[in-house]
ChimeraX commands (.cxc) that place a marker at each C-alpha (Angstrom):
marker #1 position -17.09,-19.99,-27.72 radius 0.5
marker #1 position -17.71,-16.76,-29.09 radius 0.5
marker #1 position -16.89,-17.72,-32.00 radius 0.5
marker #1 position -19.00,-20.70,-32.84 radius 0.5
marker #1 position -21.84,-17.89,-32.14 radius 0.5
marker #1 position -20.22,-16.09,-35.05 radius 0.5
marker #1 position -20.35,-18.64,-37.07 radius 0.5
marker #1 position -23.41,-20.52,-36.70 radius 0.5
marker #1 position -24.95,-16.86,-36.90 radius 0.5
marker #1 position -22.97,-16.59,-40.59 radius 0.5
marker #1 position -24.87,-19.83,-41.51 radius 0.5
marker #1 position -27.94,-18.89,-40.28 radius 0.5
marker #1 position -27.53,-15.54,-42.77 radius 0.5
marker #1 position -26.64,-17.80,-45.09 radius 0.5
marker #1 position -29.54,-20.51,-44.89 radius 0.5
marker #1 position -32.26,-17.05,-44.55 radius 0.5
marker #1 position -30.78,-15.53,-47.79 radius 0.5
marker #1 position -31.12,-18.78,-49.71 radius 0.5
marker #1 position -34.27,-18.81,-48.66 radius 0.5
marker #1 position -34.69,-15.40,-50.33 radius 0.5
marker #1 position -33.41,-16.34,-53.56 radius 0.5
marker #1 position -35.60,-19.17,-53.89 radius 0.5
marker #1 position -38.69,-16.64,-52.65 radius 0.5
marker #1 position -37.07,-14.22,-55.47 radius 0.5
marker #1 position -37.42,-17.30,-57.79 radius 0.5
marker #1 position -40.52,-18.81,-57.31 radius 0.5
marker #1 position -42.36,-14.61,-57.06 radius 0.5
marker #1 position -40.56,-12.77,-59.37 radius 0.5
marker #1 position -38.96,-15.20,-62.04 radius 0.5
marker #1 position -42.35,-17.70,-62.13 radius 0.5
marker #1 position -40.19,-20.81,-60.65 radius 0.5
marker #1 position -42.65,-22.51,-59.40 radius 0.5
marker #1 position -41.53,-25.08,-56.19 radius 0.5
marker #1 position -41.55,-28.82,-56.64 radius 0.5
marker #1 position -41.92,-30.55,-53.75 radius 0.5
marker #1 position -38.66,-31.98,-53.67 radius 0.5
marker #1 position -37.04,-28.09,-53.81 radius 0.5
marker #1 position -39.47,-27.18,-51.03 radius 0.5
marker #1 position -38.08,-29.99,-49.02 radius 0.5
marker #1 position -34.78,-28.27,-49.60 radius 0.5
marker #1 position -36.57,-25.52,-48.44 radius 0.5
marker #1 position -37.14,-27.12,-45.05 radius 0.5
marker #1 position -33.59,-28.02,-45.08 radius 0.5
marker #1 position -32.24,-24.57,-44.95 radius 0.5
marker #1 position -34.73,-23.25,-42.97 radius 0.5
marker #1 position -34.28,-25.87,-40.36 radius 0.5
marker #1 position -30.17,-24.80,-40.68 radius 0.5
marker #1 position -31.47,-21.28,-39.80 radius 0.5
marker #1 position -33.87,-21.85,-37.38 radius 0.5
marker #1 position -31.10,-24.07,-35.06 radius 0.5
marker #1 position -28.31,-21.95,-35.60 radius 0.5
marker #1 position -29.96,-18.81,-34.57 radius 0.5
marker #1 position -31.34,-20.44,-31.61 radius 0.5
marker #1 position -28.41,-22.47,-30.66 radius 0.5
marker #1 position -26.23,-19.74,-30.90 radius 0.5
marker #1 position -27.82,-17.68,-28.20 radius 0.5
marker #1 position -26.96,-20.67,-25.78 radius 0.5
marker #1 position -23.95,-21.45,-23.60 radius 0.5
marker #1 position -20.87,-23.54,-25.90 radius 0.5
marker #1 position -22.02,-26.83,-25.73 radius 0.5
marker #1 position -25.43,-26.17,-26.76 radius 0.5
marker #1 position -24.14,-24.19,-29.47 radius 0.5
marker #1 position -22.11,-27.37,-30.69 radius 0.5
marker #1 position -25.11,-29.31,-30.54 radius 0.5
marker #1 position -26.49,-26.67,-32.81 radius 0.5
marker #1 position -24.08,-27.29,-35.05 radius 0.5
marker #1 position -24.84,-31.19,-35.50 radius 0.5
marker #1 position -28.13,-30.45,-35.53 radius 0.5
marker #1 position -27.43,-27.89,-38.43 radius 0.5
marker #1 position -24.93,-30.60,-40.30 radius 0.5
marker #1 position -28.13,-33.47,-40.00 radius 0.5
marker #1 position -30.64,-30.95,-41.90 radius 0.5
marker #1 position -27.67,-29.83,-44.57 radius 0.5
marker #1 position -27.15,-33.60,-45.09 radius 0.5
marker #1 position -30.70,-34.01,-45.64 radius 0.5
marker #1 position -31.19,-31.00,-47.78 radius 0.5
marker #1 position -28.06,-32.47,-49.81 radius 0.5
marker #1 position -29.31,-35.92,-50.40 radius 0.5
marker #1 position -32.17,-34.64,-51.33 radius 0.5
marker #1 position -30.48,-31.99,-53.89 radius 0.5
marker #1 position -28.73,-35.21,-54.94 radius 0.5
marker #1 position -32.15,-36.73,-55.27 radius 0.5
marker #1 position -33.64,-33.95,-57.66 radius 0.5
marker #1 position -30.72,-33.94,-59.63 radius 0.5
marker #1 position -31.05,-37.57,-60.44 radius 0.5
marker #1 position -34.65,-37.52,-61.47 radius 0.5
marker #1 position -33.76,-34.37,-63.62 radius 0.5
marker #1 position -31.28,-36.35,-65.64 radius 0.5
marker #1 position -33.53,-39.26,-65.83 radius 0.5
marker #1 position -36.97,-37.20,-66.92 radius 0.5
marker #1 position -38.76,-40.65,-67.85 radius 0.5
marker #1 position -38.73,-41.80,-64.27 radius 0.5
marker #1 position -41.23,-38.83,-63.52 radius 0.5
marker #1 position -44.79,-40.17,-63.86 radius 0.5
marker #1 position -46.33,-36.74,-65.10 radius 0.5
marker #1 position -47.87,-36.24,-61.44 radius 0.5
marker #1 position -45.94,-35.60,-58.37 radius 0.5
marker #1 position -47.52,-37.59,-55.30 radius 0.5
marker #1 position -45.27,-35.69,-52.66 radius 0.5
marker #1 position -47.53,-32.89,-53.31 radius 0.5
marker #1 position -50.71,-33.44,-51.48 radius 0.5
marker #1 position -48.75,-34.49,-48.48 radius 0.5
marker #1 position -46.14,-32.14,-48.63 radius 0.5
marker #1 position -49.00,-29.18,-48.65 radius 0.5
marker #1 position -51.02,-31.06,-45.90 radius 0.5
marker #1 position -47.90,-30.23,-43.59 radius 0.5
marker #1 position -48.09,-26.87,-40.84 radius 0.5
marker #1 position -45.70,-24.88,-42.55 radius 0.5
marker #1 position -47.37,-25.27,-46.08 radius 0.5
marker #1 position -51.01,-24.40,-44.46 radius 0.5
marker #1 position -49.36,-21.06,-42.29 radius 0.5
marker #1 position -46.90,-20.13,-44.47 radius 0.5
marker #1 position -47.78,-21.26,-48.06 radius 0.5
marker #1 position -46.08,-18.64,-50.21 radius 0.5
marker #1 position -42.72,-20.15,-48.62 radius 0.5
marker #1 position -43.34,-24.18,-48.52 radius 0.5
marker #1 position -46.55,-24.97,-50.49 radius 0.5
marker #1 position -45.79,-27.39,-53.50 radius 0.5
marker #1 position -47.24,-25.86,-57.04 radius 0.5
marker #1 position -49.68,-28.69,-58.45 radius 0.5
marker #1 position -48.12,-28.26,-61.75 radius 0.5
marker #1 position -44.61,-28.02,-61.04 radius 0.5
marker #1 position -42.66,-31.30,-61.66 radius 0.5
marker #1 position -39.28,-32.15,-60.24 radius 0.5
marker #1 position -38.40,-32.98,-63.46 radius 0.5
marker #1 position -38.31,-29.80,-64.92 radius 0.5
marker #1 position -35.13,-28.66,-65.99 radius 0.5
marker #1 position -35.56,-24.14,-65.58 radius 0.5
marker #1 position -32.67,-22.27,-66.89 radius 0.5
marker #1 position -29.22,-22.34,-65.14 radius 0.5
marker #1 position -28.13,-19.46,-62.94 radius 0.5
marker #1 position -24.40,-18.99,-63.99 radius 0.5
marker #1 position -24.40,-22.46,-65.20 radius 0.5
marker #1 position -25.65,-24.17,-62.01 radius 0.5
marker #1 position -29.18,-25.48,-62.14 radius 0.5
marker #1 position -31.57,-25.07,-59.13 radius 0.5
marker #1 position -30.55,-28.37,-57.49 radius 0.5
marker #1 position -27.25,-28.27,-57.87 radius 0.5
marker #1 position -27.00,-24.66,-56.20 radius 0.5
marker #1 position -29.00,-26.50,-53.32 radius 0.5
marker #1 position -26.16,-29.24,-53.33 radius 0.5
marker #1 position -23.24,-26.73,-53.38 radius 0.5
marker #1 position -24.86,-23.98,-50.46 radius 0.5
marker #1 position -25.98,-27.73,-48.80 radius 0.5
marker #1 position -22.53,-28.95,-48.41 radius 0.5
marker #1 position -20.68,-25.62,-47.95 radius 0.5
marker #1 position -22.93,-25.09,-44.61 radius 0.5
marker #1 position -22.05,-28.69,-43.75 radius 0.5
marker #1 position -18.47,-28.38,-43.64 radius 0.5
marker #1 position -18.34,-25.29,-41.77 radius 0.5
marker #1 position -20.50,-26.64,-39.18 radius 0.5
marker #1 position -18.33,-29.68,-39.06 radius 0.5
marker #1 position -15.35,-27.33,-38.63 radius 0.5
marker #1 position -17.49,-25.29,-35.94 radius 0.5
marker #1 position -18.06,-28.51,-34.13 radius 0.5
marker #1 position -14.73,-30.04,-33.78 radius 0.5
marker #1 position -13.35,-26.41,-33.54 radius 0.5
marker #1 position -10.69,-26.48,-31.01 radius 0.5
marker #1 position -11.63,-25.16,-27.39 radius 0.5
marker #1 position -8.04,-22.87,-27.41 radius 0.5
marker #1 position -7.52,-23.68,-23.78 radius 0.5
marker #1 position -6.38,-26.57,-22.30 radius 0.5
marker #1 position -2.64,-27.83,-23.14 radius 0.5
marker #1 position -3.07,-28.15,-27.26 radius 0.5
marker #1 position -4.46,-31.65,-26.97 radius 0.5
marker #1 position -7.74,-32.64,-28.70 radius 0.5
marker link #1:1,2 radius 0.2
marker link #1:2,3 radius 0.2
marker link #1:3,4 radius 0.2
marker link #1:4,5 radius 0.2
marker link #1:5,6 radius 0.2
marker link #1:6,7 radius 0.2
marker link #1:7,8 radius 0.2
marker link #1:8,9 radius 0.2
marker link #1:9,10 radius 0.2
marker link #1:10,11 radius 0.2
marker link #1:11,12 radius 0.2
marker link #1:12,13 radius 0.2
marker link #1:13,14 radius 0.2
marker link #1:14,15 radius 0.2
marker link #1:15,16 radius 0.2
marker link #1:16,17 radius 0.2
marker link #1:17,18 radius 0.2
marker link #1:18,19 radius 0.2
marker link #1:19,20 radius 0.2
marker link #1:20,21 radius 0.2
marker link #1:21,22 radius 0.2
marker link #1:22,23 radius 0.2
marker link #1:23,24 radius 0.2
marker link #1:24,25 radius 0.2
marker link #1:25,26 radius 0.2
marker link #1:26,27 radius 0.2
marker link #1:27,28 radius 0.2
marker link #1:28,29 radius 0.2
marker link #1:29,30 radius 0.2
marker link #1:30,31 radius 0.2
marker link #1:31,32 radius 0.2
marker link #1:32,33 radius 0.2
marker link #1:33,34 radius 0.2
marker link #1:34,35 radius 0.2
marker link #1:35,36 radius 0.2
marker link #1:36,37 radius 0.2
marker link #1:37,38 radius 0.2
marker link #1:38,39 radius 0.2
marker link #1:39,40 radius 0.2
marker link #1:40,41 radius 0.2
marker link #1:41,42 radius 0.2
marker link #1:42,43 radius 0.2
marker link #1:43,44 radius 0.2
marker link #1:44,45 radius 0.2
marker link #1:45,46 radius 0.2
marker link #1:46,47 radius 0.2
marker link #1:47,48 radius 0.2
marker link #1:48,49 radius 0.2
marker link #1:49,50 radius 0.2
marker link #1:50,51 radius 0.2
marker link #1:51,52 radius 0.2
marker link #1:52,53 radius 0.2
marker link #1:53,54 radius 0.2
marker link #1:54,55 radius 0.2
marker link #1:55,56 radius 0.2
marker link #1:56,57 radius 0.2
marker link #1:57,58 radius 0.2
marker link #1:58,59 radius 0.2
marker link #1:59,60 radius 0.2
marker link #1:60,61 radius 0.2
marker link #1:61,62 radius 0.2
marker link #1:62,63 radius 0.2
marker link #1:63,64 radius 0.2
marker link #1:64,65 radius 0.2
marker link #1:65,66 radius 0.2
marker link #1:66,67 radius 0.2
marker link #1:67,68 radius 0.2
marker link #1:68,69 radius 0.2
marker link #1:69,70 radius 0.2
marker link #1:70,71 radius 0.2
marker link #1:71,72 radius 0.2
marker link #1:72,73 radius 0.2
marker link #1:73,74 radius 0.2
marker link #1:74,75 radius 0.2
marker link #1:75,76 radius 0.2
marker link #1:76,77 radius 0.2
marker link #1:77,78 radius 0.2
marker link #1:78,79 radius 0.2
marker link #1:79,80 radius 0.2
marker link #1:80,81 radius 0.2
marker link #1:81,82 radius 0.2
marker link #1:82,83 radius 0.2
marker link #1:83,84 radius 0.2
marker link #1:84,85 radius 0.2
marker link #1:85,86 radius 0.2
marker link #1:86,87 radius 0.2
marker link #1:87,88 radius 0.2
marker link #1:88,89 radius 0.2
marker link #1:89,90 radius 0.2
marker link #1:90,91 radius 0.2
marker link #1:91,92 radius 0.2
marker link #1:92,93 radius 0.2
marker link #1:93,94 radius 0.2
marker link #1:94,95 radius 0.2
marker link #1:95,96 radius 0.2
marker link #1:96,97 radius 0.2
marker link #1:97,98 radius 0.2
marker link #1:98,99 radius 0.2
marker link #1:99,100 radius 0.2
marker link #1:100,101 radius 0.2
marker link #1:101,102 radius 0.2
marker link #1:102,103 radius 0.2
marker link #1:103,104 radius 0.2
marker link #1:104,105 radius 0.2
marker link #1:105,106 radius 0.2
marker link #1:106,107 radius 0.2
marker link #1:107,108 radius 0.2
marker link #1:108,109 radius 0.2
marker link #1:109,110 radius 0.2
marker link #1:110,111 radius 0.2
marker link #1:111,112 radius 0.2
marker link #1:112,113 radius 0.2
marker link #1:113,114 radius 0.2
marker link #1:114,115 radius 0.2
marker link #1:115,116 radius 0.2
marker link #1:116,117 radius 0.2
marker link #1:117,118 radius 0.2
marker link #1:118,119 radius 0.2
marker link #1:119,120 radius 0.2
marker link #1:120,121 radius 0.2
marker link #1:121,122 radius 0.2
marker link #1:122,123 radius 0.2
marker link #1:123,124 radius 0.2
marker link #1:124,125 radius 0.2
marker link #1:125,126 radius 0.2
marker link #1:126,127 radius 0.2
marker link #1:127,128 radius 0.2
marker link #1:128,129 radius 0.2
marker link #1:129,130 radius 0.2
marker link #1:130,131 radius 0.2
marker link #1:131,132 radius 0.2
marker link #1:132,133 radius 0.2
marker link #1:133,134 radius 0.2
marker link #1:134,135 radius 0.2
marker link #1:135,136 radius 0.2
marker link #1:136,137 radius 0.2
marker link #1:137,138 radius 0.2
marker link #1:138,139 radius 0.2
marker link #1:139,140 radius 0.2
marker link #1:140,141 radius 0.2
marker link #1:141,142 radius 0.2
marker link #1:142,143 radius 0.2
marker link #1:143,144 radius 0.2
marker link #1:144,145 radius 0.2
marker link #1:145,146 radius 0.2
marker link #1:146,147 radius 0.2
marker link #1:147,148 radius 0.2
marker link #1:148,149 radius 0.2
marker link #1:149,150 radius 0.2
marker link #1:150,151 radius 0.2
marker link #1:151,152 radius 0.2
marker link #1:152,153 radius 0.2
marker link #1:153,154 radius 0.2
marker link #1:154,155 radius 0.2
marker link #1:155,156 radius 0.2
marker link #1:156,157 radius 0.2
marker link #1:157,158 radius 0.2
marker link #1:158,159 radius 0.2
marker link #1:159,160 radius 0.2
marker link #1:160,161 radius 0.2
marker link #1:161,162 radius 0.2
marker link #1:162,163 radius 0.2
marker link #1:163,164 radius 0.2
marker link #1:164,165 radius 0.2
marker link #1:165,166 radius 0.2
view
């Protein structure tokens, strides 16, 4: 099992330094968060948040860390999935977002707002400049899905003992 803690410690790096870049994003590059990227926020920091604490448990709580992990990438994919569609499809965005005033009502916005507070003026339908030519939600969608299917490999990861058998 020590190496599911290796691993779901890897993705927790992972999830934290995404985090970072979209900190570095939103501070130093005037990205302002929508609130469906700070629900991708949530996403990876709920990835982090498990994995850290699952891997400092005994192996089977560690693979429950793991499908707890893979339900918050899934979300923070469909949501990335979500955000790409309504960037393609600008007229669909009504000029207001009304996930903001609930989505800033929420305990992490109101302790920790420079991390998950939605800006009132940022739309998810702005389209911001790629970042070697990925947009914002499709980076989200690619990290999303690359944590997902190592935690799926982490959780039906072969025990090594036993007589080779599933």
């Amino acid at each position: 099992m020590k190496t599911s803690k290796s691993v779901l410690l890897a993705v927790a790096f992972i999830a934290l330094a995404i985090l970072a870049a979209a900190l570095y994003l939103q501070h130093f590059q005037d990205m302002q968060p929508c609130p469906l990227c700070v629900i991708q926020r949530y996403a990876f920091a709920a990835i982090a948040l498990v994995c850290l604490i699952c891997a400092s448990l005994p192996g089977v709580a560690q693979k429950a860390g793991a499908g707890l992990g893979i339900l918050a990438g899934l979300g923070g994919a469909g949501t990335a999935i979500w955000h790409l569609w309504i960037i393609t499809h600008p007229s669909t965005s009504c000029g207001r977002d009304a996930l903001e005033a609930p989505m800033n009502a929420l305990p992490p916005a109101t302790l920790l707002p420079s991390v998950f507070k939605v800006d009132a003026y940022a739309l998810c339908s702005t389209p911001y400049e790629p970042i070697l030519g990925l947009s914002i939600p499709q980076w989200s969608l690619l990290w999303s899905v690359v944590l997902v299917v190592i935690l799926v490999a982490t959780l039906f990861k072969r025990n090594g003992s036993g007589n080779g058998r599933y």
